[in-house]
N, C-alpha and C positions, 0 to 999 in steps of 0.2 A: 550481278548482285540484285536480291532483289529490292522491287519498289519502296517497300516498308524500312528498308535498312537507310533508305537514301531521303525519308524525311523527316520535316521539322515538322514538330506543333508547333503551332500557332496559336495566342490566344490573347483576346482583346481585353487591356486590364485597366480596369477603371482609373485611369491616375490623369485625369483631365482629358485630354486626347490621344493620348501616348498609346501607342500600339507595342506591344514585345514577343516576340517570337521566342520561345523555348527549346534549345536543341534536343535533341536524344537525349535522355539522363547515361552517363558512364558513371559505373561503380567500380573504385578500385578498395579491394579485400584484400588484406595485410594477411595471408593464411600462414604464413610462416613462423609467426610466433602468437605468444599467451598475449593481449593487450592487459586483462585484470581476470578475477574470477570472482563469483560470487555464489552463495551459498545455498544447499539445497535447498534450503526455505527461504530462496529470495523473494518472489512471492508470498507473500503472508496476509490475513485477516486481522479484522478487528471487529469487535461487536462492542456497543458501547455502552458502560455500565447503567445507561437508564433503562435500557431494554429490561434486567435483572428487576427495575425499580417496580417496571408494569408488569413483573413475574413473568418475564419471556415471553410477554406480546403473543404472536401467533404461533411462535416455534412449539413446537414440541419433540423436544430431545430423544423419544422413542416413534417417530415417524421414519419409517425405510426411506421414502421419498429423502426426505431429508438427510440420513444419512448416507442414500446414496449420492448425492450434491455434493456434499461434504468432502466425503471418500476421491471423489476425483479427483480436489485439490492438492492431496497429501503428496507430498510433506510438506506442512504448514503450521508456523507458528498462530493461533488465536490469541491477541491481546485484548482485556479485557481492562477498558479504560475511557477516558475522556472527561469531559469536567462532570458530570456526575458521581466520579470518580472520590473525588473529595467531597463524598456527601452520602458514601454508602459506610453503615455500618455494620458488618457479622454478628450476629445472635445466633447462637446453636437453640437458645427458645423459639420454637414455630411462631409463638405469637404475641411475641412482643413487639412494642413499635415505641416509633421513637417520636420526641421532642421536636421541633423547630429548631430552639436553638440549644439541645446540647443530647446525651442520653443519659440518664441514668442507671446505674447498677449498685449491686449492692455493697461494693467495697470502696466504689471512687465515682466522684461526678468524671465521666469525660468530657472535658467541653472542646468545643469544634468553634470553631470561626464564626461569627454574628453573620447573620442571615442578611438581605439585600434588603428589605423593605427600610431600613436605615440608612442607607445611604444615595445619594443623586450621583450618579453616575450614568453617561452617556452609554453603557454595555453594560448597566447593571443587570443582575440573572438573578430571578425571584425563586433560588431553589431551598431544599430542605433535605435534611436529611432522612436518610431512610434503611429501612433492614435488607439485610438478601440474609436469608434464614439456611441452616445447615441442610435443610432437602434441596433448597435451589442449588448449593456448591455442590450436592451430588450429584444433581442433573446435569451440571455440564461437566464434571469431570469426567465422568461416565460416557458423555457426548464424547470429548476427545480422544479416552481409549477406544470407544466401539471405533470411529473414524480414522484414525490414527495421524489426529492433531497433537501439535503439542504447546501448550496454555501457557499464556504468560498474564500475571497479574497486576493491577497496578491499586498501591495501597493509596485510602486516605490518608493526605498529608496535613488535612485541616486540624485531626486530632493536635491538640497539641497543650504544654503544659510548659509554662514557664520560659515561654517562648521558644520552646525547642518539642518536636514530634512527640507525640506518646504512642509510643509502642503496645501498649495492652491490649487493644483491639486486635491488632494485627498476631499478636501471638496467641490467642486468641484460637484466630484461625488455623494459624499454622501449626499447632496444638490439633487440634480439627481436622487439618490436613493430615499431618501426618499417623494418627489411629486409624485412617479410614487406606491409610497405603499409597494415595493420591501421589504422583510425581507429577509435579509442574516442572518447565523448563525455566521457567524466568519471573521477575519481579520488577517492580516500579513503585517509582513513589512522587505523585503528586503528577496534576495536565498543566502542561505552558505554565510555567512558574514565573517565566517572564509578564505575565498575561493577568497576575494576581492583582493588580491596581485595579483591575475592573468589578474586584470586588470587594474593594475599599479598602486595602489592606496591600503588604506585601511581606514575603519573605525574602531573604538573602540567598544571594547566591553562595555564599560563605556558611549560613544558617543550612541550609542545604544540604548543602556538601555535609555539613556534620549527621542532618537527618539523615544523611544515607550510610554513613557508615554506623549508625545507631542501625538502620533495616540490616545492612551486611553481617553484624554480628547476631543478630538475633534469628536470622536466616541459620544457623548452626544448629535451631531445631532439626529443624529436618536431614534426613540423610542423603547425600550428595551432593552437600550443598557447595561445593568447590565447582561442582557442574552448572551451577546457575548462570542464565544470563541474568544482566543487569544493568536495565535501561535508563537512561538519563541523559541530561537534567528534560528533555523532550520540551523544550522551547516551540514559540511559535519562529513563522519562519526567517530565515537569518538575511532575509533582503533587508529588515528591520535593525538598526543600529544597537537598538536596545536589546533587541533577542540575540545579538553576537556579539553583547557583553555580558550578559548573562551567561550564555555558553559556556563563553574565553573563561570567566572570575569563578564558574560551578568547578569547569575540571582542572584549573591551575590552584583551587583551594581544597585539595582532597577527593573531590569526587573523580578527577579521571583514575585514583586508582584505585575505584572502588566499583564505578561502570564497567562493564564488558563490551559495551557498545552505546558510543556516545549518540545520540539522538536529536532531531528536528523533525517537527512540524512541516510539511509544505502542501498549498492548496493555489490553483490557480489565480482564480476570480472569486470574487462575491457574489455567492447562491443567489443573493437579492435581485441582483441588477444585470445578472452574466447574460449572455443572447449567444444564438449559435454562433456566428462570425468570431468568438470567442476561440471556438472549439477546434476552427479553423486554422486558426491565428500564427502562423510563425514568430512572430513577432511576442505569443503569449507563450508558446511552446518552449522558445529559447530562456524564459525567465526561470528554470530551474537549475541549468548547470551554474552559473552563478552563485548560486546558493549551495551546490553541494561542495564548489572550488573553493569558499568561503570554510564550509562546516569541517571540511577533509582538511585543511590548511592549519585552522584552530585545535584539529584533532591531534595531528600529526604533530603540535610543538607540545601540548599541556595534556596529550593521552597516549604518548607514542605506543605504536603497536597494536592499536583499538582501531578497529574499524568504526565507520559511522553507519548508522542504519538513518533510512527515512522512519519514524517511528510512530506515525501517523498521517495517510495523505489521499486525499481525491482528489477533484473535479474543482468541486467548488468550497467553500467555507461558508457554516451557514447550514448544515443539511442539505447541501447539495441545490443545483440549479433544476426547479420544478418543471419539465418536460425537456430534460435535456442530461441532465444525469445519470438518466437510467435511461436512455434512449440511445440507439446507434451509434448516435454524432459522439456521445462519451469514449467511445473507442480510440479516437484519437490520441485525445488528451492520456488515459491510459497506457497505450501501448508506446507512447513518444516516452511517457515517463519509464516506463521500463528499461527502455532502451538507453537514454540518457544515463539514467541512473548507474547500470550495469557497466556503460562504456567509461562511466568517471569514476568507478569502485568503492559503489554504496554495496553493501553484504544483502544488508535486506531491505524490502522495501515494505508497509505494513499499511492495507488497502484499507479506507474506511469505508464502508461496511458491508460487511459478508449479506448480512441482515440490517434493516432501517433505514429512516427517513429516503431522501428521494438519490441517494447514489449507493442504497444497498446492491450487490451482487445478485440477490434473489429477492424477488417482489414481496412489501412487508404483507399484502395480505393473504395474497394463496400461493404465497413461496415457487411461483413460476422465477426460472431464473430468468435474466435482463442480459442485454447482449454482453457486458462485459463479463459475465460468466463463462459464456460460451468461448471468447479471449483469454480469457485467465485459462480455461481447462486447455484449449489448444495449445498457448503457450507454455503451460507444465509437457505436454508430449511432447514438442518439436526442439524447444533452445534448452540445451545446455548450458554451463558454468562456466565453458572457458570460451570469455568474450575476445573477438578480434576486430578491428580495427578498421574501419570502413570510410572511405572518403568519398565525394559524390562531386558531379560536375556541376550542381546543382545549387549555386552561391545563394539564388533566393532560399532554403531551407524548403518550398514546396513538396519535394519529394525527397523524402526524409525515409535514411536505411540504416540498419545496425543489422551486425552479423555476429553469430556462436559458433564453435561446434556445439555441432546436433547431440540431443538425448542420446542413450543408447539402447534407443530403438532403431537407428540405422548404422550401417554398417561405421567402425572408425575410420577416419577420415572427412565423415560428411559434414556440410556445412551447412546451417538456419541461416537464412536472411528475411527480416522483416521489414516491411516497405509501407509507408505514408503516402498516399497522394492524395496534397491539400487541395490540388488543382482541379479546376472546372472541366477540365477533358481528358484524357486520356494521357498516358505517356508510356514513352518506349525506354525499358529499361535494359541496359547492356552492361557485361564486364568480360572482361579478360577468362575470369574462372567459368564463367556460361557457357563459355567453346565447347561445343560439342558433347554437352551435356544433355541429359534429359534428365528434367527438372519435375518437381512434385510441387504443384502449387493450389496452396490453402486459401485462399479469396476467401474473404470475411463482408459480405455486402451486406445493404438492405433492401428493399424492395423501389429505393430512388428517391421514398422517403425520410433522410436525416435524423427525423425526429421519432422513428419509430421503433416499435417494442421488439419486435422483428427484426432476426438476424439470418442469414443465408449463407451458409460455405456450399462455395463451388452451384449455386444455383438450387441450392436444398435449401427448403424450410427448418430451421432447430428449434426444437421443441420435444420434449419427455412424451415417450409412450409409457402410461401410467406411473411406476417407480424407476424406469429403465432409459439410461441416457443414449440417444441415436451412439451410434461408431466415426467419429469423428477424424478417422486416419484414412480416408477416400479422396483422395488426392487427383488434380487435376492433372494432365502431363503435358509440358508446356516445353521448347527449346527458345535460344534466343534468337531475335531480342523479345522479351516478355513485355506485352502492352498490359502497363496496367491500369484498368478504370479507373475515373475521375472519382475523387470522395471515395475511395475504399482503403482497407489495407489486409493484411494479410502474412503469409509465409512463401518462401520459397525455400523448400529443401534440396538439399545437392546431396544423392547418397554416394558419387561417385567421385567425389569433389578431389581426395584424397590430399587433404590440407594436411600440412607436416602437423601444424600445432592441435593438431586434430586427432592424430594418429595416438 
């Protein structure tokens, strides 16, 4: 046998004096049956409605670059939302603008929600409302067929009249929408509604629920509208007592049967204060299954038959954690979320941000994409929808594994595994299904630097030659036991695996 198969890491871990030796990681893969599955657009984007506010920031909807970034992701829901959200109003006039606190037209005041500078509030937001004009919905609806995204929208929920939503804006559009042919997949109404006191005000969960079956019927604009999704009540996260009563009281008063997919919020740490040791963290990584055992529990008695989507989530809250969000180290957090997610049967998962602030997908100023790009595009080629069942010998969470069948880019039967190693050295990963395998393995590293912009598969630099994205299916060939570097993570494909639940 050899030497490599017969040791242990070793590794010295700061807990006073304590020394702990780490055996060989064993992974045992349940290949024989479906654990859950999840949807071709479990993966999904979000761009957030102030990007529209500054006219699309640095995008430009007919740049190739850009569409070819886009293009990789497909198929991919783009949500179009977040708390600017209730603060954008549609004008098919190029150049009309709006009020502070309301808009004017010619047949009705809309009024919207009293702006922040009246109220003292700990997380008051000094925002205003504002236009996104009928050329801007062209440009990105255009964006998503050239691409072949499919857009979900989320209305303002601030409009409102006599304490219940006013619809005329929203139909408005969807008037708008539908002359111009436009097919969106989905719709929304209102960001964290649990989250409203922060801006001196609240609505009901019950108030709600009714505003949404007021969007539901007025959704019969458009044609195919029984094809909609429809997201909701999209609470902040439900570790929060108050955001999993909000949830519970949205869909047990009308709204679960008016969602297609019940929704939350989840965000690790606070952009403010996060440090990489964060990124690291098992201890921080595990605070999301909780939350979806939580969401999927509540789903399951007051929306049966609704799956839950994460319906907005990254790194940090906050705009992301500044040299660390868009940096290497973000992979972690990322791909453990994926994983998690998948293995406790969330359908989709909805990435904040394709584009902006400091945990965009692609750099906001000259749209070089950030390593979790290059993660997200590898992980659309390599995992599949039918997730299975992974256990690890690995009680501290350090090296952390989820398994799919593969895309059907390799042959049926193969088998995705993706692997975490939070640990400071190396480790030797083993299983049962490794026997006598040759394996295809995707290493996602960076140059040793954590923090850096710089991503590396299999010891290649990634990065765009002018419009034109590297071939990212160049695969290392590796048999067991596979040593995998300390701080990295990556794939391991099995195209010979020939898992039953596979087949």
């Amino acid at each position: 046998m050899k030497m490599q198969q017969l040791m242990k890491l070793c590794l010295l871990v700061v807990l006073g004096t304590v020394a702990m030796c780490v055996d060989d990681t064993e992974l045992r893969i349940h290949s024989d049956s479906v654990l859950k599955t999840t949807s071709s657009h479990f993966l999904s984007m979000t761009i957030d409605s102030n990007v529209s506010q500054a006219n699309w920031g640095n995008l430009d909807f007919r740049s190739k670059k850009l569409q070819v970034i886009a293009e990789a992701l497909s198929p991919c829901y783009l949500r179009m939302g977040g708390n600017r959200a209730d603060f954008l109003i549609f004008s098919i006039n190029e150049t009309e603008t709006n009020e502070a606190q309301g808009v004017m037209y010619p047949d009705k005041s809309y009024q919207s929600m009293p702006q922040l500078n009246d109220f003292e509030y700990g997380k008051k937001r000094n925002y205003t409302n504002f236009t996104m004009t009928a050329s801007m919905w062209d440009d990105i609806n255009q964006f998503m067929t050239k691409v072949g995204w499919d857009f979900i929208f989320d209305f303002n929920v601030f409009l409102r009249r006599d304490g219940q939503w006013d619809p005329d804006n929203a139909k408005l559009l969807l008037k708008y929408t539908a002359s111009k042919g436009y097919r969106l997949a989905g719709w929304e109404l209102g960001n964290e509604p649990d989250d409203f006191h922060g801006y001196g005000f609240d609505i009901s969960p019950v108030q709600l629920a009714k505003d949404y079956t007021t969007m539901h019927n007025l959704l019969k604009i458009l044609p195919d509208y029984k094809n909609f999704q429809i997201m909701g009540p999209s609470v902040t996260q439900l570790l929060h007592v108050r955001s999993q009563i909000f949830f519970s009281d949205f869909l047990q008063n009308g709204g679960g049967s008016i969602v297609t997919a019940p929704t939350f919020h989840h965000y690790y740490v606070d952009g403010r204060i996060a440090a990489m040791g964060d990124f690291l963290s098992p201890y921080v990584l595990d605070g999301l299954a909780p939350e979806i055992i939580t969401g999927n529990k509540i789903a399951a008695q007051y929306a049966p038959g609704k799956r839950v989507w994460i319906g907005e989530t990254s790194s940090a809250w906050g705009g992301g954690a500044k040299g660390l969000s868009d940096r290497y180290v973000a992979g972690f957090m990322w791909l453990d979320k994926l994983g998690v997610a998948a293995s406790q049967g969330i359908e989709v998962v909805i990435r904040q941000a394709f584009y902006g602030a400091n945990y965009g997908l692609i750099d906001w100023q000259n749209l070089e994409p950030n390593p979790d790009y290059w993660l997200s595009v590898l992980y659309k080629k390599l995992v599949g929808s039918k997730v299975l069942q992974v256990e690890t010998s690995d009680k501290t969470r350090h090296l952390r594994a989820y398994a799919h069948c593969s895309t059907d880019k390799f042959p049926a039967g193969s088998v995705t595994v993706y692997i975490l190693n939070l640990w400071t050295t190396a480790a030797n990963v083993t299983s049962s299904m490794f026997s006598n395998q040759d394996m295809q393995m995707f290493l996602l590293h960076s140059d040793g630097d954590l923090r850096s912009q710089d991503v590396y598969l299999n010891g290649k630099l990634l990065q765009m030659d002018g419009n034109s994205l590297p071939d990212l299916m160049i695969p290392t060939a590796v048999r067991a036991p596979v040593s995998w570097p300390a701080h990295t993570f990556g794939f391991l494909v099995l195209p010979n695996a020939k898992a039953q639940a596979c087949m």
